[in-house]
C-alpha positions as CSV (number, residue, x, y, z in Angstrom):
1,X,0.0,0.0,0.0
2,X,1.1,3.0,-0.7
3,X,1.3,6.1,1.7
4,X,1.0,9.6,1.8
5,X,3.6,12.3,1.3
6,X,1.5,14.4,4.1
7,X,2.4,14.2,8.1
8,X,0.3,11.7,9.9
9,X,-2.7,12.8,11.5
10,X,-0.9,12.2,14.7
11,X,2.6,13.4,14.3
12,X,0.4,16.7,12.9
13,X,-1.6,17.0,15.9
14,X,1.3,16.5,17.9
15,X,3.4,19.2,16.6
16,X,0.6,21.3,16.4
17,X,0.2,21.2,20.3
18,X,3.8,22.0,20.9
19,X,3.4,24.9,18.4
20,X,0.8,26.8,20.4
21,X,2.0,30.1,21.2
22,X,5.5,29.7,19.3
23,X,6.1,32.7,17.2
24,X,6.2,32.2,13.6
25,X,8.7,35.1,13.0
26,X,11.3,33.8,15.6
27,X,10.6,30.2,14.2
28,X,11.4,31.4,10.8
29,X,14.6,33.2,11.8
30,X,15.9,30.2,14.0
31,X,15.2,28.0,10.5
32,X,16.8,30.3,8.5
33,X,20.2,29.9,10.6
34,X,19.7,26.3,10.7
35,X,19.3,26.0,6.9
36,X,22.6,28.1,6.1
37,X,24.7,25.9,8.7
38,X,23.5,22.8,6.7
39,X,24.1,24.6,3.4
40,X,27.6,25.7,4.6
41,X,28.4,21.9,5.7
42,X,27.4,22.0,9.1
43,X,25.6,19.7,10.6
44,X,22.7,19.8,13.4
45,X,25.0,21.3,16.1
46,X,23.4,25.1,15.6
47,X,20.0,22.9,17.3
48,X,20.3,23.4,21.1
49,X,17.3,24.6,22.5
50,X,13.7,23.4,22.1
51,X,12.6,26.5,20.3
52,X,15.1,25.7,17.6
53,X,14.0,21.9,17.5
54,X,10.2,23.1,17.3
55,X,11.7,25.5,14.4
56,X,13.8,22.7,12.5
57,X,10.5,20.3,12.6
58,X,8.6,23.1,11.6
59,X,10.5,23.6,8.1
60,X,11.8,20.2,7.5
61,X,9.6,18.1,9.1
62,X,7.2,18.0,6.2
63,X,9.7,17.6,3.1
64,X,11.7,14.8,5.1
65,X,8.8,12.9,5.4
66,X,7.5,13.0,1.9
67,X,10.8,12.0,0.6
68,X,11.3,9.0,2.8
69,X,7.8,7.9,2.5
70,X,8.0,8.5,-1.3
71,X,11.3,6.0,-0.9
72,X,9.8,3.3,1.3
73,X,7.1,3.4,-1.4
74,X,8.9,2.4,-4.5
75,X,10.5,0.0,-2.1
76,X,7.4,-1.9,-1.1
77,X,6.2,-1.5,-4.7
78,X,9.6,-3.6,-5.5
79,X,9.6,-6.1,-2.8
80,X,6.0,-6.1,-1.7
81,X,6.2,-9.0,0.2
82,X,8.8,-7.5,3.1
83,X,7.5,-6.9,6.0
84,X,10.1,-6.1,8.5
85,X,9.7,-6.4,12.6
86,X,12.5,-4.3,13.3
87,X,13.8,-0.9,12.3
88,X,16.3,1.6,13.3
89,X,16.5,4.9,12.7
90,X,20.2,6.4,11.7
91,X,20.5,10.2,12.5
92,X,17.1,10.4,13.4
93,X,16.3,13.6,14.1
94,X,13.2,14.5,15.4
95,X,12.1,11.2,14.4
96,X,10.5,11.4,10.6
97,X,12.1,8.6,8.9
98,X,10.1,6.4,12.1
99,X,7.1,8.0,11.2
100,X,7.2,7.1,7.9
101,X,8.1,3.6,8.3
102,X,5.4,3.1,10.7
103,X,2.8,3.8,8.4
104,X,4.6,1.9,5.5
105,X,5.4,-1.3,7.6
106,X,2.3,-2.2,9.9
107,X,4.5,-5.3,10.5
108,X,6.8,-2.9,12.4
109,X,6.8,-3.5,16.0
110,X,10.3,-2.0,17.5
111,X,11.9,1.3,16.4
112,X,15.4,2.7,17.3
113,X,16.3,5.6,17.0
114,X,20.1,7.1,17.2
115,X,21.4,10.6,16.8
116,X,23.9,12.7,18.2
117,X,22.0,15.8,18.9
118,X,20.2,15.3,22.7
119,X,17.4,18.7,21.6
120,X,16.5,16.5,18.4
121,X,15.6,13.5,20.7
122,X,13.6,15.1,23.4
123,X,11.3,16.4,20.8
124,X,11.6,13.1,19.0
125,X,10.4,11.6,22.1
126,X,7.9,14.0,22.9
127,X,5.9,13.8,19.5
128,X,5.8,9.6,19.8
129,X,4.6,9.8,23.3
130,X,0.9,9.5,21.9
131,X,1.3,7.7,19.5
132,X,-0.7,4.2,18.8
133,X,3.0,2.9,17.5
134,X,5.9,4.7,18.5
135,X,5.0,5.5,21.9
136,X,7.4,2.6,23.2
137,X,10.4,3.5,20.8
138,X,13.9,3.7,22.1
139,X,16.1,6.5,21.4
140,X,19.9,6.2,22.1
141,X,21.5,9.8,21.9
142,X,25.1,10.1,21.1
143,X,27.2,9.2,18.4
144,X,25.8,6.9,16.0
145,X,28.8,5.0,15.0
146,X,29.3,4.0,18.4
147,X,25.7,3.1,19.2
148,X,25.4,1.5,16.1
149,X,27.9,-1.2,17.8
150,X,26.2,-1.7,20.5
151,X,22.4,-2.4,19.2
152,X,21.6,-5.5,17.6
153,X,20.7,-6.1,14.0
154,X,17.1,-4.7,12.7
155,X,15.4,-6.0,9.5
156,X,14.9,-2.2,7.9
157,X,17.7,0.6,8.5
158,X,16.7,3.6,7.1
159,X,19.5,6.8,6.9
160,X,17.4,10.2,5.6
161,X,19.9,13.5,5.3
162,X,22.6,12.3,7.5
163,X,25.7,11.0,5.5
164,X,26.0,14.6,4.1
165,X,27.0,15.8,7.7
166,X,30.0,13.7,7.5
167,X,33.6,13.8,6.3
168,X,33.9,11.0,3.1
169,X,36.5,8.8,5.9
170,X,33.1,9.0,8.4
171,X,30.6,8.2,5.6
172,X,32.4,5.3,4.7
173,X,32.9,3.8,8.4
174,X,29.3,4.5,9.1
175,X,28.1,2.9,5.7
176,X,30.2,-0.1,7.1
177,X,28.7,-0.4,10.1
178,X,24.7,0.2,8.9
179,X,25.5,-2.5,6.6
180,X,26.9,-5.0,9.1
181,X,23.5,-4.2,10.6
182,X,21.0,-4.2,8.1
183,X,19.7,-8.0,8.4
184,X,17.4,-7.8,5.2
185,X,17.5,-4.1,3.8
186,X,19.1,-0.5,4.2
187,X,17.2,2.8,2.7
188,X,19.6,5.8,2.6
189,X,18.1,9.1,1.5
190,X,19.7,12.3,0.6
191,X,19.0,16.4,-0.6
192,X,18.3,15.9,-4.8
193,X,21.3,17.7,-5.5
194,X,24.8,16.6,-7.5
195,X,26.4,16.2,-4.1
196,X,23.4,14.1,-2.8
197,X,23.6,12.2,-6.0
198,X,27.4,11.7,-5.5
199,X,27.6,10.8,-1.8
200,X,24.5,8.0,-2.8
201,X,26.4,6.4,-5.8
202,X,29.8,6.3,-3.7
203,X,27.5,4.4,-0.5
204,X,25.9,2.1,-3.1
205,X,29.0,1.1,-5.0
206,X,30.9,0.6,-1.4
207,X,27.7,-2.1,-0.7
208,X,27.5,-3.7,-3.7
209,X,31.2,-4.1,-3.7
210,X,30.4,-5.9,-0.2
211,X,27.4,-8.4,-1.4
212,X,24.6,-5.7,-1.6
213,X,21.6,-5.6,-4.3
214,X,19.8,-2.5,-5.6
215,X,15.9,-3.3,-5.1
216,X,15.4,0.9,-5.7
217,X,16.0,3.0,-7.7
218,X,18.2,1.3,-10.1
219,X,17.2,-1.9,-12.1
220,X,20.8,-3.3,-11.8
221,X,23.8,-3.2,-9.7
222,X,26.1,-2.0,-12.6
223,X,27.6,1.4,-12.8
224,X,25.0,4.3,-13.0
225,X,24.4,5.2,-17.1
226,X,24.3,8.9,-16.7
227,X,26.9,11.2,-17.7
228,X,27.7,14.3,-15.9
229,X,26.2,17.3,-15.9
230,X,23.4,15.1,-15.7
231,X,22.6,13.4,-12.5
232,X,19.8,10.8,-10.8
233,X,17.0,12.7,-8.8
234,X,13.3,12.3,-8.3
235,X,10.5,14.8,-6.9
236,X,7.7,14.8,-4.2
237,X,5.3,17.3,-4.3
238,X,3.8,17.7,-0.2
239,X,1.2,20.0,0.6
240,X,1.8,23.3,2.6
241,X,-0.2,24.3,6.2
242,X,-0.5,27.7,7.0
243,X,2.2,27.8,9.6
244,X,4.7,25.7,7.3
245,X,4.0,28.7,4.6
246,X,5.0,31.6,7.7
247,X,7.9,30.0,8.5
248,X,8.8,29.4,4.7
249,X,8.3,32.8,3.7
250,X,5.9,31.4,0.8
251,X,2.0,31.8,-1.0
252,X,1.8,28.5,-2.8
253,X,0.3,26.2,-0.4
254,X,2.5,23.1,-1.6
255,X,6.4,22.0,-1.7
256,X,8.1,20.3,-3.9
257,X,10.8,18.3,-2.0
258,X,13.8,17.0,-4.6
259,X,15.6,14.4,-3.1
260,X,18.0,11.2,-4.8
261,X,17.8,7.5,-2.3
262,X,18.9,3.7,-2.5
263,X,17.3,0.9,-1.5
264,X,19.8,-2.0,-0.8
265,X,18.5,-5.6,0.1
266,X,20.6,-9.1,1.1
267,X,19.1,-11.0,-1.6
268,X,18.1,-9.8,-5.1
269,X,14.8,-8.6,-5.5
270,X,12.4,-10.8,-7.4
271,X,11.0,-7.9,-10.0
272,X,13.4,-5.4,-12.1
273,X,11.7,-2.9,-13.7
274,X,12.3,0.3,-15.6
275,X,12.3,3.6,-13.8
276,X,11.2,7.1,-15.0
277,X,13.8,9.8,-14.5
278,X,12.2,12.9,-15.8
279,X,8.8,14.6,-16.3
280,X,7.8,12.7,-19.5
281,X,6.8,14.7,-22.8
282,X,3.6,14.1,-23.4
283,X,3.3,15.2,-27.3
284,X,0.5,15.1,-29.6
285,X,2.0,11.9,-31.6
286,X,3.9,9.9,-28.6
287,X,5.0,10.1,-25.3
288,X,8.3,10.6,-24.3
289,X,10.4,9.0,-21.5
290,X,13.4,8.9,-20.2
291,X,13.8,5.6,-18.4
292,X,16.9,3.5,-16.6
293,X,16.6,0.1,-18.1
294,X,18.6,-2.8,-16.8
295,X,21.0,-2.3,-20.1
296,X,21.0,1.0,-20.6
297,X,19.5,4.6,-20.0
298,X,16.8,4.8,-23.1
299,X,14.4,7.4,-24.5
300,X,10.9,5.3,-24.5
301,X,8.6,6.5,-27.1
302,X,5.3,5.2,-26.8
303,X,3.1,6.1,-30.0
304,X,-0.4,7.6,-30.2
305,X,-1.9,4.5,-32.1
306,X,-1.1,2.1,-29.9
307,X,-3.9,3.1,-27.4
308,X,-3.2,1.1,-24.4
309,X,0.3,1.7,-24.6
310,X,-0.4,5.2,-25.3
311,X,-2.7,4.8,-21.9
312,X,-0.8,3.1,-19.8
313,X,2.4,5.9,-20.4
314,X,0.1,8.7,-19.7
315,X,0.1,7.5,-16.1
316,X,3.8,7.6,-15.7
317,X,5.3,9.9,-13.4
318,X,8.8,11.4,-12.2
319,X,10.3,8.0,-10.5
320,X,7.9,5.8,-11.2
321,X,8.8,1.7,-12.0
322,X,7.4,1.0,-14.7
323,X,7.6,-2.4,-17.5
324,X,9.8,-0.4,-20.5
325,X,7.7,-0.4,-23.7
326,X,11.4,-0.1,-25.7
């Protein structure tokens, strides 16, 4: 099944509450300083107080979660059969990849969560503290590398926006060690950016070097086809609320979050399919696509005459799998 790019019902009415009475124009000004120490390279250290926590979930809360649910998606759309007990949670933050899992995986029943900033984990803890699933998850603050030693194996690891905090010597450690504790399946999601795109293809050709398969996005574990200046990425549109547009600065009440991910699995998966990795051109003779096949990258062109084909191709969307009519 697949699940929304919107908040849950109860992560929303749980961040509501805590936003009663918080000023939009300081929480836009504390996400504003946040946002150029992650541009600049930093990481989550400039989040030390509740108000910025409240700030950070405010702005990013929203986008993260579309872009890992949009991820666990073409996952389960690949593999629909997992259904994973365990998950942890690397660099959690205020706990959205959880979220996100929970409503993709109702086979889910323990959640860890690790991350180095203590603020992040309060509020993490604070918004799963009514919840119907995550009310008993566990949260280990401090560094992840280290915890990640210490916990045991989980059946889903999912990473969102955290190996682009760390030096290439770090990412490559704490790749290692997710890995090692991934027993059926690791999710890493990054910013849709050429750097994003970069630091993925280096993590998934470190994994596949070590026994890893791609279930998503890729059809194959060879090299990636594209050529620079070109680079992989995909798109979720999220809609805005009212306080998410204050804090933003913006009028039109939806997002579109861009956002690159891999989804590596212990055994092969049982399906490869084509995936879409543009807008396609829908023309008055054919549809366009441009699709990553397991040979190649190839421009699909789907004819007007052949009406189902035609059809079917009108439905495709910006990362969609989809059987290639080439």
């Amino acid at each position: 099944m697949m699940i929304s790019p919107s908040l849950p019902a109860e992560l929303k009415a749980a961040l509501d509450a805590r936003l009663q009475g918080f000023s939009r124009s300081d929480a836009a000004q504390r996400s504003q300083k946040i946002t150029n120490a992650y541009r600049a390279g930093g990481g989550s250290g400039t989040i030390k107080s509740e108000a910025d926590a409240l700030a950070y979930a405010l702005a990013r809360m929203p986008a993260t979660y579309a872009a890992v649910a949009a991820s666990l998606n073409a996952l389960t759309e690949i593999a629909p059969d997992f259904a994973p007990e365990t998950l942890l949670d690397v660099g959690a933050g205020p706990g959205t990849a959880s979220w996100a899992a929970a409503e993709a995986f109702g086979s889910l029943q323990s959640f860890t969560l690790l991350d180095a900033n203590a603020t992040l984990s309060r509020l993490a803890l604070e918004l799963a503290q009514d919840s119907t699933r995550l009310a008993q998850c566990r949260y280990l603050p401090g560094d992840a590398g280290t915890n990640l030693a210490e916990v045991s194996q989980a059946d889903l690891i999912v990473a969102s926006y955290v190996i682009g905090e760390l030096g290439e010597s770090d990412r490559i450690t704490l790749t290692e060690a997710m890995w090692a504790k991934a027993r059926h399946t690791l999710v890493v999601i990054e910013p849709g950016t050429p750097a994003g795109y970069a630091r993925i293809l280096a993590l998934r050709q470190q994994l596949i070097s070590a026994g890893a398969f791609v279930a998503a996005p890729c059809p194959h574990e060879k090299p990636c086809p594209l050529i620079a200046p070109d680079w992989c990425h995909f798109s979720q549109r999220l809609p805005r609320s009212q306080a998410h547009r204050q804090i933003k600065g913006a009028e039109v009440p939806f997002e579109d979050e861009r956002f690159i991910y891999v989804a590596l699995t212990r055994t092969p998966p049982g399906t490869r399919v084509s995936r879409v990795l543009a807008p396609p051109d829908i023309g008055k003779a054919e549809i366009t696509a441009k699709l990553c096949t397991e040979r190649s990258v190839e421009l699909a062109k789907v004819p007007r005459r052949d009406k189902p084909a035609y059809a079917n191709a009108r439905r495709w969307r910006w990362g969609d799998a989809v059987m290639s009519e080439s």
